[in-house]
mmCIF entry with sequence, helices, sheets and N, C-alpha, C, O atoms, coordinates in Angstrom:
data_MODEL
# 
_entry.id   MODEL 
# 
_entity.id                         1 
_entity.type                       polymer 
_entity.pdbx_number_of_molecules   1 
# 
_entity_poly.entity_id                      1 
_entity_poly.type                           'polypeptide(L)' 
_entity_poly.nstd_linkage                   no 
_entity_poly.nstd_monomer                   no 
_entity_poly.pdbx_seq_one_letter_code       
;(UNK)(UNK)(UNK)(UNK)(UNK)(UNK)(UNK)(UNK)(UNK)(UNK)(UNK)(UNK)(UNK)(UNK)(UNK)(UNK)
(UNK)(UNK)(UNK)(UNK)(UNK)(UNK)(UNK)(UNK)(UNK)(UNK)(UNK)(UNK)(UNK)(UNK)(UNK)(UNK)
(UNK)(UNK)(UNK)(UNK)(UNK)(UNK)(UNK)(UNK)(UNK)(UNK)(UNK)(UNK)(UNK)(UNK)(UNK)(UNK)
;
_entity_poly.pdbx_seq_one_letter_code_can   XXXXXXXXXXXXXXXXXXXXXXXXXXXXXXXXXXXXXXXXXXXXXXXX 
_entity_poly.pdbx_strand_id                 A 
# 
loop_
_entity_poly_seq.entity_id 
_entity_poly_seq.num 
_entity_poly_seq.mon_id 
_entity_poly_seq.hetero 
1 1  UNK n 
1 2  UNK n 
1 3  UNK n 
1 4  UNK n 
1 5  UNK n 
1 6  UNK n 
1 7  UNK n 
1 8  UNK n 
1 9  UNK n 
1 10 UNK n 
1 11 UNK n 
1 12 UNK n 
1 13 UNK n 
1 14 UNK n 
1 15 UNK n 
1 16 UNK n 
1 17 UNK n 
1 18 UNK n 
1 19 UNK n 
1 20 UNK n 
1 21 UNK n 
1 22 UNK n 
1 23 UNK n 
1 24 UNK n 
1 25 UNK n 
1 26 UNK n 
1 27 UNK n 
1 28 UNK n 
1 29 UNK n 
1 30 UNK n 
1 31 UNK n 
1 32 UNK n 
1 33 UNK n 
1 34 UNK n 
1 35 UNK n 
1 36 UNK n 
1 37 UNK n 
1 38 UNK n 
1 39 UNK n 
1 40 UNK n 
1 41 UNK n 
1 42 UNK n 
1 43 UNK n 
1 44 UNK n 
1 45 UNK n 
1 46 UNK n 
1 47 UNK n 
1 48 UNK n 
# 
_struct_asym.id          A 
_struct_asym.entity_id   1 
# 
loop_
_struct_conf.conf_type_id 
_struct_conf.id 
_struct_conf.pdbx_PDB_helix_id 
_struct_conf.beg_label_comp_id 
_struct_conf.beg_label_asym_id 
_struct_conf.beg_label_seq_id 
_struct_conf.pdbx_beg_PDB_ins_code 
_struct_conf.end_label_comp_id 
_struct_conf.end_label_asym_id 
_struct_conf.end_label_seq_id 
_struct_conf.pdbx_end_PDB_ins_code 
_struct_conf.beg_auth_comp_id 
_struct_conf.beg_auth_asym_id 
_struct_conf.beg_auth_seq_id 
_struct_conf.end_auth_comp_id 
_struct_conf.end_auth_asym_id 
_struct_conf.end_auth_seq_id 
_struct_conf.pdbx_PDB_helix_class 
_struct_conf.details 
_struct_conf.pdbx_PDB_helix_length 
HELX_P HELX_P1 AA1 UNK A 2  ? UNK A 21 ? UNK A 2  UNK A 21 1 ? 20 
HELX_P HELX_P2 AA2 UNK A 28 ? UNK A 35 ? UNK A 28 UNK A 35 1 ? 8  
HELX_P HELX_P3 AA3 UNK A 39 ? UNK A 47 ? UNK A 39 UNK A 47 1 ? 9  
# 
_struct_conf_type.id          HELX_P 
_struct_conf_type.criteria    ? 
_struct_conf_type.reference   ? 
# 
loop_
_atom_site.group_PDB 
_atom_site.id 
_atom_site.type_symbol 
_atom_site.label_atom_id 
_atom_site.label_alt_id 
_atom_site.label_comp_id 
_atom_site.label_asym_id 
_atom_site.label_entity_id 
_atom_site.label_seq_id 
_atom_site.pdbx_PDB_ins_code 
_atom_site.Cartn_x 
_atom_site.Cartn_y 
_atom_site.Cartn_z 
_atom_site.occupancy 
_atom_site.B_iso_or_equiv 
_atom_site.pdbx_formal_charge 
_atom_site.auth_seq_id 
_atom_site.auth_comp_id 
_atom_site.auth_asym_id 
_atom_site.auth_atom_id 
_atom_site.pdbx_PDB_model_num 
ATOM 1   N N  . UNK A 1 1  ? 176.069 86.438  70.223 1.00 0.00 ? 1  UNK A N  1 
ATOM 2   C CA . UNK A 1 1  ? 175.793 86.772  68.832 1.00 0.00 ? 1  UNK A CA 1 
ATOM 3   C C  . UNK A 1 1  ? 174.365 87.289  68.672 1.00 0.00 ? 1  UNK A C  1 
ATOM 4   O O  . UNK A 1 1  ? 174.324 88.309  67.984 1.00 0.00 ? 1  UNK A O  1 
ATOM 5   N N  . UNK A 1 2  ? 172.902 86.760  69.228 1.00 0.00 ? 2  UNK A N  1 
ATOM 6   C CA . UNK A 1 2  ? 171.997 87.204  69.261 1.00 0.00 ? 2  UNK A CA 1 
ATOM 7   C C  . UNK A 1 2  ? 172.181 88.465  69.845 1.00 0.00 ? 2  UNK A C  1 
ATOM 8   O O  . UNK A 1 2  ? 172.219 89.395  69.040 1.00 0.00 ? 2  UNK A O  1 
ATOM 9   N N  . UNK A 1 3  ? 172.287 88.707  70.869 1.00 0.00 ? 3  UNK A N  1 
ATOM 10  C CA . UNK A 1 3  ? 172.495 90.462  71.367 1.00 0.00 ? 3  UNK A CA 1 
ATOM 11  C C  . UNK A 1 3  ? 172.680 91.782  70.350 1.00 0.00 ? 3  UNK A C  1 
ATOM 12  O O  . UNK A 1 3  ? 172.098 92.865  70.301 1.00 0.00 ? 3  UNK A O  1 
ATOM 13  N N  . UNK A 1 4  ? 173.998 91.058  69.390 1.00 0.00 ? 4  UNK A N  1 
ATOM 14  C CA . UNK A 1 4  ? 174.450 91.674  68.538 1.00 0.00 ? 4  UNK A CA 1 
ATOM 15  C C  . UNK A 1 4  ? 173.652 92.330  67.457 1.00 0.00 ? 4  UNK A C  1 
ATOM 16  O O  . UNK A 1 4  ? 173.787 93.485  67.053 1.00 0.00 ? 4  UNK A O  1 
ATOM 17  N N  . UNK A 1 5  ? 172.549 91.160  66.925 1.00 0.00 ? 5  UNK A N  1 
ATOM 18  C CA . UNK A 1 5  ? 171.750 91.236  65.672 1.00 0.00 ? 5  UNK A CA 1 
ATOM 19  C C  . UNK A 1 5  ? 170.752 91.862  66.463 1.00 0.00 ? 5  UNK A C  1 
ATOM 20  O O  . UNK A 1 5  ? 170.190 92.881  66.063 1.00 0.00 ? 5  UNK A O  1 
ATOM 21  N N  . UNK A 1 6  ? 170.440 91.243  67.744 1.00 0.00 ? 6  UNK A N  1 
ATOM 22  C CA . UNK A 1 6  ? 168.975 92.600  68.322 1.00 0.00 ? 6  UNK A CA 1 
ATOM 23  C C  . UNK A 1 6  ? 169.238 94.202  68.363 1.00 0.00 ? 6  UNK A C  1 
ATOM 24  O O  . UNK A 1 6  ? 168.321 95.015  68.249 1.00 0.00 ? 6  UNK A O  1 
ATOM 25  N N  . UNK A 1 7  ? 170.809 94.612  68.568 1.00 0.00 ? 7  UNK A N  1 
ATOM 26  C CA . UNK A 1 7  ? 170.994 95.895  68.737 1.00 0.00 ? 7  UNK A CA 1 
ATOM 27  C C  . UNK A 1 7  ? 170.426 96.286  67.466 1.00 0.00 ? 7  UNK A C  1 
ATOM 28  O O  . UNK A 1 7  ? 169.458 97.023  67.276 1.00 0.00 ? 7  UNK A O  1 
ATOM 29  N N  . UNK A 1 8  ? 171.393 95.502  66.347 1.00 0.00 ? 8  UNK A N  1 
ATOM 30  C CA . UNK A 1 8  ? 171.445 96.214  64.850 1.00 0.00 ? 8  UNK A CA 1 
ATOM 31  C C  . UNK A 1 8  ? 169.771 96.440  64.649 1.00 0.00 ? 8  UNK A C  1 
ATOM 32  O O  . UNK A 1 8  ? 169.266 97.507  64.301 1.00 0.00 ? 8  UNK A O  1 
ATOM 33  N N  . UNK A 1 9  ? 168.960 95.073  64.978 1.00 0.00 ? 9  UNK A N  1 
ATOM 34  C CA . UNK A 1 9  ? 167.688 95.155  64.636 1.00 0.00 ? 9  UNK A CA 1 
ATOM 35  C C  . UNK A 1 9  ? 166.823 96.378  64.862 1.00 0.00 ? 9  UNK A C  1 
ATOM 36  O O  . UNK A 1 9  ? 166.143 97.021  64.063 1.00 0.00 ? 9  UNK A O  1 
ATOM 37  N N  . UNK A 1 10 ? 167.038 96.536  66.212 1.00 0.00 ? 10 UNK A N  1 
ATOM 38  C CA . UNK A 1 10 ? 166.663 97.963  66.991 1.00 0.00 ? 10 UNK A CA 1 
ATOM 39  C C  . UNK A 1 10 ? 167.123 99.250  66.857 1.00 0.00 ? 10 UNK A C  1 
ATOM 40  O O  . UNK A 1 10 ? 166.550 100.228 67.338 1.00 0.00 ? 10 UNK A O  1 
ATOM 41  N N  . UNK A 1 11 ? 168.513 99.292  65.986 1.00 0.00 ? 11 UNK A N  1 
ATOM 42  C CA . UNK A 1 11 ? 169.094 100.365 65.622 1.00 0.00 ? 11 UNK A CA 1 
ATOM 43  C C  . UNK A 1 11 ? 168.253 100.649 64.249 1.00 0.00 ? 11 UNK A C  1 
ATOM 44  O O  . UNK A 1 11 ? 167.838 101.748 63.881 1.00 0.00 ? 11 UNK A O  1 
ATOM 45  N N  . UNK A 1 12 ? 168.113 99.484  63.628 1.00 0.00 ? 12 UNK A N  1 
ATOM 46  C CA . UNK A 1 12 ? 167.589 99.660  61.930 1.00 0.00 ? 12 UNK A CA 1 
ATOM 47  C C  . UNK A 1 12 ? 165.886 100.225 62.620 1.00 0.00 ? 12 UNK A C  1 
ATOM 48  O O  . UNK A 1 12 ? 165.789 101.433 62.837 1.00 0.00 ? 12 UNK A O  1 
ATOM 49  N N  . UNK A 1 13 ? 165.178 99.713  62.795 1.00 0.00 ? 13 UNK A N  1 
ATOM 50  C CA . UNK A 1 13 ? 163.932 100.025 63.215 1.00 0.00 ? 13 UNK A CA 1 
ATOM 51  C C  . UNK A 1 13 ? 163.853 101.631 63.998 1.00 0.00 ? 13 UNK A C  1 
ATOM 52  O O  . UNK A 1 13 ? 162.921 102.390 63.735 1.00 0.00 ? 13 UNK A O  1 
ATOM 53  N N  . UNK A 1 14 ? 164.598 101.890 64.659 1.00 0.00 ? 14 UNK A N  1 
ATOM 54  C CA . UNK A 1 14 ? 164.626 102.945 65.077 1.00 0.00 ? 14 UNK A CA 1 
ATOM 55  C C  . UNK A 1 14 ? 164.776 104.348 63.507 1.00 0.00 ? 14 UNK A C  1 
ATOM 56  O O  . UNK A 1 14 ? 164.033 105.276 63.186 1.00 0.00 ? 14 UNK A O  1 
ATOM 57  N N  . UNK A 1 15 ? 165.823 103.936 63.041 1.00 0.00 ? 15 UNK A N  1 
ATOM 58  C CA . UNK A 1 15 ? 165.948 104.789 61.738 1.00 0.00 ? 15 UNK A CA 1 
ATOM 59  C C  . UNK A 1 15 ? 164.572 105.051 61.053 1.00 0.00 ? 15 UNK A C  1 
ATOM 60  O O  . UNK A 1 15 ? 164.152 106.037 60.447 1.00 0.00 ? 15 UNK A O  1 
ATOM 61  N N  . UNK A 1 16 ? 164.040 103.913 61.331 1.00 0.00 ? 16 UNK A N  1 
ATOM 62  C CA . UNK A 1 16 ? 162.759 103.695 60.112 1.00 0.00 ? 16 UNK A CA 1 
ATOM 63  C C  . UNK A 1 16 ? 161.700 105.044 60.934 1.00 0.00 ? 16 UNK A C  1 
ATOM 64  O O  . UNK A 1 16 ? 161.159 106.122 60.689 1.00 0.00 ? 16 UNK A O  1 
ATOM 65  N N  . UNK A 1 17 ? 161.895 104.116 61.951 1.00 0.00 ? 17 UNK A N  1 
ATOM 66  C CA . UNK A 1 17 ? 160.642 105.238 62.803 1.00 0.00 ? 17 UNK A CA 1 
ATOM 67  C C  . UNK A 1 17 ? 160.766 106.395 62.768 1.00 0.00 ? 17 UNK A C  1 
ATOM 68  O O  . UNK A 1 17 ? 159.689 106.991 62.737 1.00 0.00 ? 17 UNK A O  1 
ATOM 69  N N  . UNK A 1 18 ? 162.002 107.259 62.754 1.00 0.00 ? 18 UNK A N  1 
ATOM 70  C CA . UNK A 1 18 ? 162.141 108.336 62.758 1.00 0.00 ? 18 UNK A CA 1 
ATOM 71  C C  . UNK A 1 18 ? 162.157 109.009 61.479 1.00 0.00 ? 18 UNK A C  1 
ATOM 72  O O  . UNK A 1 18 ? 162.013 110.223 61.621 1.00 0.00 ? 18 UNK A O  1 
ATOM 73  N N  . UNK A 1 19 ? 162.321 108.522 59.908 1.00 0.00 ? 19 UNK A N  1 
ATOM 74  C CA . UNK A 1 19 ? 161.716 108.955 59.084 1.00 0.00 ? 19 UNK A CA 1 
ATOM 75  C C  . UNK A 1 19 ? 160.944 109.199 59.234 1.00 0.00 ? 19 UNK A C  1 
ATOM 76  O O  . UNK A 1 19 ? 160.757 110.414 59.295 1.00 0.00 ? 19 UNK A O  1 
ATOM 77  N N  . UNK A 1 20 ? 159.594 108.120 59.465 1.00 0.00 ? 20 UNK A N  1 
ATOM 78  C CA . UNK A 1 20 ? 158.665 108.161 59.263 1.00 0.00 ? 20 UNK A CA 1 
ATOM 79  C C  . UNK A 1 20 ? 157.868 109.023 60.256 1.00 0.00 ? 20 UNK A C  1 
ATOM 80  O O  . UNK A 1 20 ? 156.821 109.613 59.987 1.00 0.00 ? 20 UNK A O  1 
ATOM 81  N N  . UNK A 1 21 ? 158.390 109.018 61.230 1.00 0.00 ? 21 UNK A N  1 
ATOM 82  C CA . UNK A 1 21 ? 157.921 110.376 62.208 1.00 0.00 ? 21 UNK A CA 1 
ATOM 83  C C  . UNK A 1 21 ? 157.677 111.634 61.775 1.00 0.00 ? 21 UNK A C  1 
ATOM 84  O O  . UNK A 1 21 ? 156.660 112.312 61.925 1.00 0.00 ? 21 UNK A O  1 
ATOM 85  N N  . UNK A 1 22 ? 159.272 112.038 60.915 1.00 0.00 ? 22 UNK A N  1 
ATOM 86  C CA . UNK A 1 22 ? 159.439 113.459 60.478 1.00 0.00 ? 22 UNK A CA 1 
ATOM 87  C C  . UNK A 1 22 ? 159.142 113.728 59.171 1.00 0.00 ? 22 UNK A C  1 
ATOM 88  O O  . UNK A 1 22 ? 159.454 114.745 58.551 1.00 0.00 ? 22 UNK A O  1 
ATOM 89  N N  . UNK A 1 23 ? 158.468 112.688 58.732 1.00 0.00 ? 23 UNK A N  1 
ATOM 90  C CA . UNK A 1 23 ? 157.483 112.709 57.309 1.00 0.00 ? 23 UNK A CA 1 
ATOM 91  C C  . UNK A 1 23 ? 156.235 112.753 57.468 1.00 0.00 ? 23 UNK A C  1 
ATOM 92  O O  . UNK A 1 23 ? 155.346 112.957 56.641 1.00 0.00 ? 23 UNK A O  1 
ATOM 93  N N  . UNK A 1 24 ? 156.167 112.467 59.058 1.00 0.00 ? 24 UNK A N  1 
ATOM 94  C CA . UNK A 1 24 ? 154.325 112.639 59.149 1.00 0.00 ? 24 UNK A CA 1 
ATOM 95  C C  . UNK A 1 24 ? 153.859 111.310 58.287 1.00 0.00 ? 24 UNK A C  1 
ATOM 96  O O  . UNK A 1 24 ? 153.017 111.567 57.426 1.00 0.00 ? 24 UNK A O  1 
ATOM 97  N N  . UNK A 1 25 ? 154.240 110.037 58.372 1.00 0.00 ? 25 UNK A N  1 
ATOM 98  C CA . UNK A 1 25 ? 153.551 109.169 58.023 1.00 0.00 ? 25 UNK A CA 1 
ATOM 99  C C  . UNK A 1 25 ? 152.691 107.886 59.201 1.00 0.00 ? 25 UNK A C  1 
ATOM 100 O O  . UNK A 1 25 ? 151.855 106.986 59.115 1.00 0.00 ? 25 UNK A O  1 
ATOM 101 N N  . UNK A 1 26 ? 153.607 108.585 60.312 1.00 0.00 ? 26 UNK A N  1 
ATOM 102 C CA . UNK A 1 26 ? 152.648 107.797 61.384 1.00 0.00 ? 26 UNK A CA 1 
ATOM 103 C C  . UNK A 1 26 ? 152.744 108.885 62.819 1.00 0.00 ? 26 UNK A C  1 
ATOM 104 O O  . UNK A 1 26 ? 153.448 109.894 62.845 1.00 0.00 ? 26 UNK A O  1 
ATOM 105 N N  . UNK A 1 27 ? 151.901 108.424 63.918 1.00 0.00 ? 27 UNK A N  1 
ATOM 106 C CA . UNK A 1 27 ? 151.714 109.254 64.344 1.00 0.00 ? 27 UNK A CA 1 
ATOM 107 C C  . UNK A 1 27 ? 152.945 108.594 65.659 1.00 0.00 ? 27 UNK A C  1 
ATOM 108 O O  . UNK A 1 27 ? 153.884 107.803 65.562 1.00 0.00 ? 27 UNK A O  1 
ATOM 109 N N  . UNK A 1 28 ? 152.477 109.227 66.614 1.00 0.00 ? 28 UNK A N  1 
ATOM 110 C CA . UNK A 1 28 ? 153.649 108.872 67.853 1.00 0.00 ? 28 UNK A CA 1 
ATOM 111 C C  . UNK A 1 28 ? 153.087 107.486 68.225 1.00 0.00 ? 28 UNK A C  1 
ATOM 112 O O  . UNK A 1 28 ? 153.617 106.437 67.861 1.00 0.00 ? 28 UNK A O  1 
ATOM 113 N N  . UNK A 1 29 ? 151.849 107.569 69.063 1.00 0.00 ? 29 UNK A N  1 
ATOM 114 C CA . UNK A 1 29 ? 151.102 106.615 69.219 1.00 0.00 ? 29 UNK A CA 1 
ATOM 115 C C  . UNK A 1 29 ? 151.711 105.116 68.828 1.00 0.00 ? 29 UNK A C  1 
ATOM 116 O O  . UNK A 1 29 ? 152.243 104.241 69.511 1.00 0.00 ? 29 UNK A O  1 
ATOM 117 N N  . UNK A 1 30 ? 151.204 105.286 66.611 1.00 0.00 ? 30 UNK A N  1 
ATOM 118 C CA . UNK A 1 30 ? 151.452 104.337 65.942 1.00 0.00 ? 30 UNK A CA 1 
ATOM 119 C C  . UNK A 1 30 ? 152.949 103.799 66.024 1.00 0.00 ? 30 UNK A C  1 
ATOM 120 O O  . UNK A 1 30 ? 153.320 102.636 66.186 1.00 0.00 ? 30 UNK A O  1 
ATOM 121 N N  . UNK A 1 31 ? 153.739 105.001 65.862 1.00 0.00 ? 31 UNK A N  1 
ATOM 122 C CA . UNK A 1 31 ? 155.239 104.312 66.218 1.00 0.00 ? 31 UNK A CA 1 
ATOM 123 C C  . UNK A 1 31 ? 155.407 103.470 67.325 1.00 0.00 ? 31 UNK A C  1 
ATOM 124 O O  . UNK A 1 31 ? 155.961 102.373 67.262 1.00 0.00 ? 31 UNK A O  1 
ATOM 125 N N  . UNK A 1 32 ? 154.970 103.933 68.261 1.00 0.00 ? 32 UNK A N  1 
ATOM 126 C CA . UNK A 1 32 ? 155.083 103.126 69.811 1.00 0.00 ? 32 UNK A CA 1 
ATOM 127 C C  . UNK A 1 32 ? 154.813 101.503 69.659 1.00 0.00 ? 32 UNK A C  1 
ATOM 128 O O  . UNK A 1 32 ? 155.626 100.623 69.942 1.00 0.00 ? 32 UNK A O  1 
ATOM 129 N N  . UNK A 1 33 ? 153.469 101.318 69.143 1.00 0.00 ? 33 UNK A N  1 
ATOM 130 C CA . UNK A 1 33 ? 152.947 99.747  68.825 1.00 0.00 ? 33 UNK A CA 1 
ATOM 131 C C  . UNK A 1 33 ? 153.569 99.014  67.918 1.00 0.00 ? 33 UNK A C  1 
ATOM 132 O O  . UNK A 1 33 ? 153.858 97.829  68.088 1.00 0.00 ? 33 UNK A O  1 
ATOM 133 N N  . UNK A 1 34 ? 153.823 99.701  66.860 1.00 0.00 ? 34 UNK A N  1 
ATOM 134 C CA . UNK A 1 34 ? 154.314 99.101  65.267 1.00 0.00 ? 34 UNK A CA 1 
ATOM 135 C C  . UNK A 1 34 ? 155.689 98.660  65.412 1.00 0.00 ? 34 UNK A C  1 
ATOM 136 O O  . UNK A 1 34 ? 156.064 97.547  65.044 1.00 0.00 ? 34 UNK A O  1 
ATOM 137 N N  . UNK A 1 35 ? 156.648 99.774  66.098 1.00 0.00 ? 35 UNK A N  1 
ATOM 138 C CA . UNK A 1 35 ? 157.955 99.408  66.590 1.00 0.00 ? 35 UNK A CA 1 
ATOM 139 C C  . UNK A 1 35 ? 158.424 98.960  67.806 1.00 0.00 ? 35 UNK A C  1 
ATOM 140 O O  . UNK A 1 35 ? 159.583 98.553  67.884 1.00 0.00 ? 35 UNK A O  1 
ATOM 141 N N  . UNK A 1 36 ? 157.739 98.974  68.712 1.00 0.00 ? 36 UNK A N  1 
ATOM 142 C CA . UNK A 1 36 ? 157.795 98.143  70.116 1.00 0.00 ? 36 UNK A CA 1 
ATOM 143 C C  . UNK A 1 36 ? 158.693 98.995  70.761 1.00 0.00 ? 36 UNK A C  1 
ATOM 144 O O  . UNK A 1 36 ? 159.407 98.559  71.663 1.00 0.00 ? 36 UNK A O  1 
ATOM 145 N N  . UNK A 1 37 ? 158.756 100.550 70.282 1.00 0.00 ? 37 UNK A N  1 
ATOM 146 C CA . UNK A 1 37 ? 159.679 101.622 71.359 1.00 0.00 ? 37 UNK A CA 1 
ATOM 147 C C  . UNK A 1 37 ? 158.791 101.815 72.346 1.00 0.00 ? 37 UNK A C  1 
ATOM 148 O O  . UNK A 1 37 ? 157.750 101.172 72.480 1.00 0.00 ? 37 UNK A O  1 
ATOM 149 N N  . UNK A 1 38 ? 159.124 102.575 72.955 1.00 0.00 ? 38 UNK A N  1 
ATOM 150 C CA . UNK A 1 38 ? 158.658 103.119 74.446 1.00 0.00 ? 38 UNK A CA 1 
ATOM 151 C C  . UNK A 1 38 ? 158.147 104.811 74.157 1.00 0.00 ? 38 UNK A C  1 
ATOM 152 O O  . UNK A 1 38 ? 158.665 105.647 73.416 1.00 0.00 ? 38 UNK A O  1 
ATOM 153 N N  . UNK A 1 39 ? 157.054 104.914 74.963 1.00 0.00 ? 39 UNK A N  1 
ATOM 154 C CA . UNK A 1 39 ? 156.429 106.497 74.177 1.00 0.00 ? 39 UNK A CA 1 
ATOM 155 C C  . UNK A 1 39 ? 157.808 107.738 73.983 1.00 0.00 ? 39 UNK A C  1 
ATOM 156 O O  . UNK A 1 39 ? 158.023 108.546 73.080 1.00 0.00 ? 39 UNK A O  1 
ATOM 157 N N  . UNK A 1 40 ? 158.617 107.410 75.364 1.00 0.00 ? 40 UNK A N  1 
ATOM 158 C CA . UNK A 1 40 ? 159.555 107.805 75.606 1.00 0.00 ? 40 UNK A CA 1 
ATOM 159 C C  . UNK A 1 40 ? 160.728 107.838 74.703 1.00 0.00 ? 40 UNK A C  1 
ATOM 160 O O  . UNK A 1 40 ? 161.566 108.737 74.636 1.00 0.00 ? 40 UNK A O  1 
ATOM 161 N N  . UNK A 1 41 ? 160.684 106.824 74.072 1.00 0.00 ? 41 UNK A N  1 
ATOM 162 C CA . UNK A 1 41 ? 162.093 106.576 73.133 1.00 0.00 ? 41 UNK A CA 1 
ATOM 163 C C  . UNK A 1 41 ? 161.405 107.421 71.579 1.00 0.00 ? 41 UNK A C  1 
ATOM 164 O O  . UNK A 1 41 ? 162.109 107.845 70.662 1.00 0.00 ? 41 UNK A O  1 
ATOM 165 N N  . UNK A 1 42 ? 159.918 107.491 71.639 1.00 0.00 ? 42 UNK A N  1 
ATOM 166 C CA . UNK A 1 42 ? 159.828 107.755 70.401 1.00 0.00 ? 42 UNK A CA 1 
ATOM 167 C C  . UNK A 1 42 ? 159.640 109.093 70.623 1.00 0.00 ? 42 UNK A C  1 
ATOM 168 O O  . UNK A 1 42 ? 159.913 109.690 69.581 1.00 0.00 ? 42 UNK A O  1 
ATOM 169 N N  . UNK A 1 43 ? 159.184 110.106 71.793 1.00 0.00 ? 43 UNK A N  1 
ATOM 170 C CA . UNK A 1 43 ? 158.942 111.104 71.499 1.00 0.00 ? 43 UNK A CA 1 
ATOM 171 C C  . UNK A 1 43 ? 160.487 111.648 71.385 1.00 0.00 ? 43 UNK A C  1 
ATOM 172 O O  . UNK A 1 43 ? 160.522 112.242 70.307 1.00 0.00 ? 43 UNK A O  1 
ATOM 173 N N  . UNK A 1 44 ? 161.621 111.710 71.929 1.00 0.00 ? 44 UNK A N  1 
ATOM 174 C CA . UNK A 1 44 ? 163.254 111.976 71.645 1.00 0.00 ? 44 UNK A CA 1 
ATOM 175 C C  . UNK A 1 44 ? 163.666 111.881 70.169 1.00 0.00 ? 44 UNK A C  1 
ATOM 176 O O  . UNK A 1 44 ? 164.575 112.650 69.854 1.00 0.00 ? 44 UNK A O  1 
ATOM 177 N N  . UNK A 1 45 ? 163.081 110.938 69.015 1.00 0.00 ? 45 UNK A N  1 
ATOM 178 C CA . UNK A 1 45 ? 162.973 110.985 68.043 1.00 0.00 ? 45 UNK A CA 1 
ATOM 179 C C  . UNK A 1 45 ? 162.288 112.003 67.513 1.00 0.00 ? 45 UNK A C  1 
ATOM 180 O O  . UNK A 1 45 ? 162.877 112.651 66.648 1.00 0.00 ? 45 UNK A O  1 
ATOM 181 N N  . UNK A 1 46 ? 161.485 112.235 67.726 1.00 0.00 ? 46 UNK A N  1 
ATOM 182 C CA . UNK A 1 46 ? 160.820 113.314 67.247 1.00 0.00 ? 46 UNK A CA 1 
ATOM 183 C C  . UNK A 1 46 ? 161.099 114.728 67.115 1.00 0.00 ? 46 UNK A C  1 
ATOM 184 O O  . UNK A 1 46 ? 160.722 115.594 66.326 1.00 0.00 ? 46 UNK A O  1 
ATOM 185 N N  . UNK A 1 47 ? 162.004 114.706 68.296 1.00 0.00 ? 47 UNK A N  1 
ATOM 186 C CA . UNK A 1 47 ? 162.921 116.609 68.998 1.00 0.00 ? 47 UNK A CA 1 
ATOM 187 C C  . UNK A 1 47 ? 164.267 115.873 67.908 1.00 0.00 ? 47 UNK A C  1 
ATOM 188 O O  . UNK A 1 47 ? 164.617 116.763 67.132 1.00 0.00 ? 47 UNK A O  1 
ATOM 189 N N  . UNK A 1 48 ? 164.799 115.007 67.739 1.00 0.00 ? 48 UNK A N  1 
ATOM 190 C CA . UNK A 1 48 ? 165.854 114.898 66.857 1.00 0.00 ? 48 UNK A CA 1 
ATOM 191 C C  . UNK A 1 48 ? 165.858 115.691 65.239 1.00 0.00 ? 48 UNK A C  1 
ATOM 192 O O  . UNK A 1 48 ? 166.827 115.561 64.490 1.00 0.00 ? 48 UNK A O  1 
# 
C-alpha cells in the first residue's frame, strides 16, 4: 500500500514541477532540490 501512495505522490509532484518549469517559475536546478527529481528526470520535463 505504501508503494502505491509513493507512486501517486511522485506522479502528483512531478505535474507540479512541470508547470512550474514551463511557466518559468523555477529554474531546473531549483526543481531538482525542491522535488527530489534527478537533473535527468527534470530536464525530460522540460522537452515535454
Amino acid at each position: 500500500m505504501c508503494k502505491i501512495f509513493e507512486d501517486m505522490q511522485k506522479e502528483a509532484m512531478i505535474k507540479v514541477a512541470k508547470r512550474m518549469i514551463a511557466d518559468g517559475v523555477v529554474s531546473l536546478e531549483t526543481a531538482v532540490e525542491y522535488f527530489g527529481l534527478s537533473l535527468e528526470e527534470v530536464e525530460s520535463l522540460q522537452k515535454e
